[in-house]
C-alpha positions in Angstrom: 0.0 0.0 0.0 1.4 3.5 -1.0 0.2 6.3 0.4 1.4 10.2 -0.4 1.0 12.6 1.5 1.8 16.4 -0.1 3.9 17.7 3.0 6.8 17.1 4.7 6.3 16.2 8.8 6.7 19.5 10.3 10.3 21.3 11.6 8.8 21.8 14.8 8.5 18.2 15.4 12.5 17.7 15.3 13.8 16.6 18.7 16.0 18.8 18.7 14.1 22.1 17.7 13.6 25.0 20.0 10.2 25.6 19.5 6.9 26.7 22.1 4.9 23.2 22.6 2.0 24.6 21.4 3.3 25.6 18.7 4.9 21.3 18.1 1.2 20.2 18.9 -0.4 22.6 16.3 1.8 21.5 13.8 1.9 18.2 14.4 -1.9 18.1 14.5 -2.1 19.5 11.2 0.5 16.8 9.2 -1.3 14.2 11.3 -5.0 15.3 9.8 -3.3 15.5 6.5 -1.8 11.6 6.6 -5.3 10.6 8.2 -7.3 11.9 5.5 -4.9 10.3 2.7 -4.5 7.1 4.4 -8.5 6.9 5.0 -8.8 7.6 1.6 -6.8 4.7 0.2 -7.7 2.2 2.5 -11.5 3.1 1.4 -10.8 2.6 -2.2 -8.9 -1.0 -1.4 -12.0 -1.8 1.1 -14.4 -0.9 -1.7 -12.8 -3.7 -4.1 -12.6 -6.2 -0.9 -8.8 -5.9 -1.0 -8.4 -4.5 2.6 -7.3 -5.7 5.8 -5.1 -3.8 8.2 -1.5 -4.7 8.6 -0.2 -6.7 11.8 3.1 -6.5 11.5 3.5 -3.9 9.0 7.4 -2.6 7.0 7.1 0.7 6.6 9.2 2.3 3.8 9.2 6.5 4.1 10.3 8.5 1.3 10.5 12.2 2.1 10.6 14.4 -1.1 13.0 17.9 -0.8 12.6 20.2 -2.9 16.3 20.7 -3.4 19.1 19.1 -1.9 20.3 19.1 1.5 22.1 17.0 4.6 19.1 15.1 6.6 19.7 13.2 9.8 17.7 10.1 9.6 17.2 9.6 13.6 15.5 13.1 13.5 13.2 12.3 9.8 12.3 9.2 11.6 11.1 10.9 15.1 9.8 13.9 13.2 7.1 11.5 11.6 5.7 10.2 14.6 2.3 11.8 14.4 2.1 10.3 11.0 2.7 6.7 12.6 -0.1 8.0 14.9 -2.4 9.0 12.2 -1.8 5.3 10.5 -2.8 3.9 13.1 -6.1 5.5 14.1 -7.3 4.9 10.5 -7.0 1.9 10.9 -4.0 0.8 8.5 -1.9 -0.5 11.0 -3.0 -2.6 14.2 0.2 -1.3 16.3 3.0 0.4 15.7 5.0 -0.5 19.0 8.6 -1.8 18.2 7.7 -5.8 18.4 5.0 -5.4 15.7 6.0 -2.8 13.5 9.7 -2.6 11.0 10.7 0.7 10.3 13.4 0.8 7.4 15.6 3.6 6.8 14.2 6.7 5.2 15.0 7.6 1.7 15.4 10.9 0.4 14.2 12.2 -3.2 14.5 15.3 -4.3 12.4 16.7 -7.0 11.0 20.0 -6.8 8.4 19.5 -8.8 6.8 16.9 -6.5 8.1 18.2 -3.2 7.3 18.6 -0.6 5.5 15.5 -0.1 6.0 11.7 2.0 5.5 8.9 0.5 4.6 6.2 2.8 5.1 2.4 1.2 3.6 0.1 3.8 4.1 -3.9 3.4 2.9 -6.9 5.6 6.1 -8.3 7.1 6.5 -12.3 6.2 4.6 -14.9 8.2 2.7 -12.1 9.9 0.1 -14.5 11.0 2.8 -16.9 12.6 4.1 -14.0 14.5 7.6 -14.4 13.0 9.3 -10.9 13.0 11.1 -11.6 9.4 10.1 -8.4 7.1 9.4 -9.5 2.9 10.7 -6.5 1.8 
């Protein structure tokens, strides 16, 4: 399942940025809403064709489109999209997204300004999900 989102997950949601917290909520709040509504709106279209259950022990693949280049630190991409991971989870995508159950591979960074900025989130069911074997398929 792909799912693209057309922003990036918000500065203020670095670790290490110096920001008010209301300021971190607000922001986050608003990238969360945004990968909510996209996620809800792919996972209705696979439910309407019957092709839809939610992931148990989902791989999740982000790509983060830049709009030109620059150095990332992957630790602080990876915390910054937390309230993404949230959002996935309250629509219903993924069951959990606590360490044992869910694979988070390192991020890859695109850029292409005429796309940017945008996450692409590439989620896949990790192999023998049902046997509760943690070994990913991708």
């Amino acid at each position: 399942m792909i799912i693209e989102v057309s922003q990036l997950p918000p500065s203020s949601a670095n670790p290490n940025a110096r920001v008010h917290w209301a300021k971190r909520y607000k922001d986050n709040q608003t990238y969360s809403g945004a990968v909510y509504y996209e996620a809800v709106q792919v996972r209705n279209s696979l439910a309407a064709g019957g092709d839809f259950r939610p992931f148990r022990r989902p791989v999740l693949q982000l790509t983060f489109v830049f709009p030109y280049e620059q150095k990332h630190d992957e630790d602080n991409l990876r915390a910054k999209f937390k309230a993404g991971q949230d959002a996935l989870v309250h629509a219903g995508i993924i069951l959990e997204d606590n360490m044992s159950q869910l694979v988070v591979k390192r991020p890859n960074i695109l850029v292409d300004p005429q796309r940017a900025p945008m996450t692409i989130i590439d989620i896949r069911e990790g192999r023998n999900a049902k046997t509760g074997n943690d070994k990913e398929t991708c």
